[in-house]
N, C-alpha and C positions, 0 to 999 in steps of 0.2 A: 459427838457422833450420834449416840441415845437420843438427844435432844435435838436435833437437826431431825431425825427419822418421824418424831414425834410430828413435828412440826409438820415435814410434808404429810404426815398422813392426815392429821387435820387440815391442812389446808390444799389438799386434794378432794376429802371429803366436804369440805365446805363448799368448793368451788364447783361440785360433782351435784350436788341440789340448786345451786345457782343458774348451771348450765343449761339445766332443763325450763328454766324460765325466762332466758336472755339468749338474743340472738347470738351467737357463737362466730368469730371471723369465718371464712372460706376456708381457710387451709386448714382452722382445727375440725371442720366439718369433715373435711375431704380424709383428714388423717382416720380420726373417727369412724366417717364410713366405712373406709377398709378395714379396719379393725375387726367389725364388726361379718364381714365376713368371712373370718375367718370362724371352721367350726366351736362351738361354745361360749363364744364370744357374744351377750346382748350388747344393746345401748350404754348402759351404766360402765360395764365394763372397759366398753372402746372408749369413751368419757376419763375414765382413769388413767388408761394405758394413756392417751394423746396428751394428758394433762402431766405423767409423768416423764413425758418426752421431752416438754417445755423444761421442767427443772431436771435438765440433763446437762453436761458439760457439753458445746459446741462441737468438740474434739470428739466425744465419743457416742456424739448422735450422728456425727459424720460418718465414724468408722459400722456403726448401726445398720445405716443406710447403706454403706459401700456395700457391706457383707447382704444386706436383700438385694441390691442390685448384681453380686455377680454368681446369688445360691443356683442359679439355673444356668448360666456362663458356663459356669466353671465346676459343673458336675455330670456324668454323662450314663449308659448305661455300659455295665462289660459287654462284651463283647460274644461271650460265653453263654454266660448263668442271668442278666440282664439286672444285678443287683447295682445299689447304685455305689460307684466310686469316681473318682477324678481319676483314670489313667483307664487303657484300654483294657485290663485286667483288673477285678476288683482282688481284694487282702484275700480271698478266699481261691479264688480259684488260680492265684499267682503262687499258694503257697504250695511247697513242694511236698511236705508232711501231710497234708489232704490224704483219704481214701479216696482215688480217683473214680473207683469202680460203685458207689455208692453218690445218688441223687437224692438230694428230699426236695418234694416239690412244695410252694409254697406260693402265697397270694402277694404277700408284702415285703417291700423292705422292713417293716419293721418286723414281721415274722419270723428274718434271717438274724435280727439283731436278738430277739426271745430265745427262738433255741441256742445263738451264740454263747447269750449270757448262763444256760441252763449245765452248759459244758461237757454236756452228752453227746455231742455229733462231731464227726471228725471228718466225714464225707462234705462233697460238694455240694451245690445250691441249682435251686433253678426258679425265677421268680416269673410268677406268670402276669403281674398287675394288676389281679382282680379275680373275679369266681363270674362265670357264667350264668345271665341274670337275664330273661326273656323279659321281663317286666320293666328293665333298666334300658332294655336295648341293645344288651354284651353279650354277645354269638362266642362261638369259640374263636372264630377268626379274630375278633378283637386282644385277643388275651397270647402268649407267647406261648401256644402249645405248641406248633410246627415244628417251633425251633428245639422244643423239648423230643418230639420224635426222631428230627434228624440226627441229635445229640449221640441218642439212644440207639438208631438203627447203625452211626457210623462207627459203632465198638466200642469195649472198653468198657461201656457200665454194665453191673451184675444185678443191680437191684435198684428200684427209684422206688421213694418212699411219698407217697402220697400223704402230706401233711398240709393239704385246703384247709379250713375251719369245720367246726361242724355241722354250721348251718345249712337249710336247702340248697344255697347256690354253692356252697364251699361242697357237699354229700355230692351235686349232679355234674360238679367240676371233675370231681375224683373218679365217677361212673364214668364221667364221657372220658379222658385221659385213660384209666381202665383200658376200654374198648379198644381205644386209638392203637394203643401199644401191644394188644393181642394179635400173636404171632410170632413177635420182636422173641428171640432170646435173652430174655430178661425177667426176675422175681418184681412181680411188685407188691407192695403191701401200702397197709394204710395205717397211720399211727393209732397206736392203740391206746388202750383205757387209761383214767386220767384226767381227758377232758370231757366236761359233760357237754350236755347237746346246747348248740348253742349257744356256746364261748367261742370269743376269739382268740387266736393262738399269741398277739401281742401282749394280750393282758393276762395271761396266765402266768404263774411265780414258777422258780426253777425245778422245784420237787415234782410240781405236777406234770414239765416239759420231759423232765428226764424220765418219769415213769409211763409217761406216753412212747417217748423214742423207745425203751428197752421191750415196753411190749406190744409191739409193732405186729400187725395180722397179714399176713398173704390176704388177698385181693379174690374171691370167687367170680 
């Protein structure tokens, strides 16, 4: 098995300086090019990954394939919180142990999956898709705020926690949300210290999530 591994890596890597010198079929072009855009992905890179595809078993470049053709089929948004799962309720908001009365608002699915993992929140979700970015062309109309105020105005929640990122557009997500929700009977705060300016909530480890949830700021 050692010796097999060896093998394809040299002879991935040989064929990976060759490729850039010789015309390449169609379809490992075409494999390549998507590769390639996906994010962090160069040339070289997509080179590898399409060359590793060829020394794949038949069987389980199929099943490969299957599973991209049906990641988008066969995944939808709740219906709720907009995170993403396969059924009309996502594992969060179907579970009955939730604090219902508790929101934290966030930009990504994987945002929901950082604080999941940090095992500080017991309250519900609400994904907006994105932070409010005039320079992108992302109004708040584009992002799932509405459905965050209706959420809010139809009962039930005591406090939503504004956890955007801390960057400008995640800072002027949380101002305008803020505003929106002034009047509503409802605490809002903003997660607290922890995170410094300019991190994203994905890539923060579990110590730094949980001492941002516990010291969470009301909202002026």
């Amino acid at each position: 098995m050692v010796a097999s591994r060896v093998y394809l890596v040299e002879w991935v890597g040989d064929n990976l300086s060759r490729a850039f010198a010789m015309k390449l079929p169609k379809i490992v072009e075409d494999v390549a090019s998507s590769f390639e855009k996906l994010p962090g992905i160069g040339r070289r890179s997509a080179l590898r990954l399409a060359f590793y595809l060829l020394r794949m078993p038949q069987r389980d470049l199929e099943m490969f394939g299957m599973s991209l053709t049906n990641l988008k089929k066969q995944t939808k948004l709740c219906t709720i919180c907009h995170n993403l799962t396969d059924s009309d309720q996502c594992t969060v908001c179907s579970d009955q142990s939730r604090d219902n009365s508790l929101v934290c608002v966030v930009e990504s699915f994987q945002d929901v999956i950082a604080l999941e993992k940090s095992g500080s929140y017991k309250g519900l979700y609400h994904v907006l898709h994105g932070s409010i970015s005039p320079l992108n062309n992302v109004g708040p109309e584009e992002l799932f705020i509405d459905t965050l105020i209706k959420r809010v105005k139809s009962g039930g929640v005591k406090e939503v926690i504004l956890s955007t990122n801390t960057s400008l557009e995640g800072e002027a997500t949380a101002l305008y949300i803020k505003q929106a929700l002034d009047g509503c009977d409802v605490i809002i705060t903003r997660i607290g210290r922890g995170l410094p300016t300019g991190v994203e909530i994905e890539y923060a480890d579990e110590v730094t999530l949980h001492q941002a949830l516990l010291t969470r700021r009301a909202v002026s």
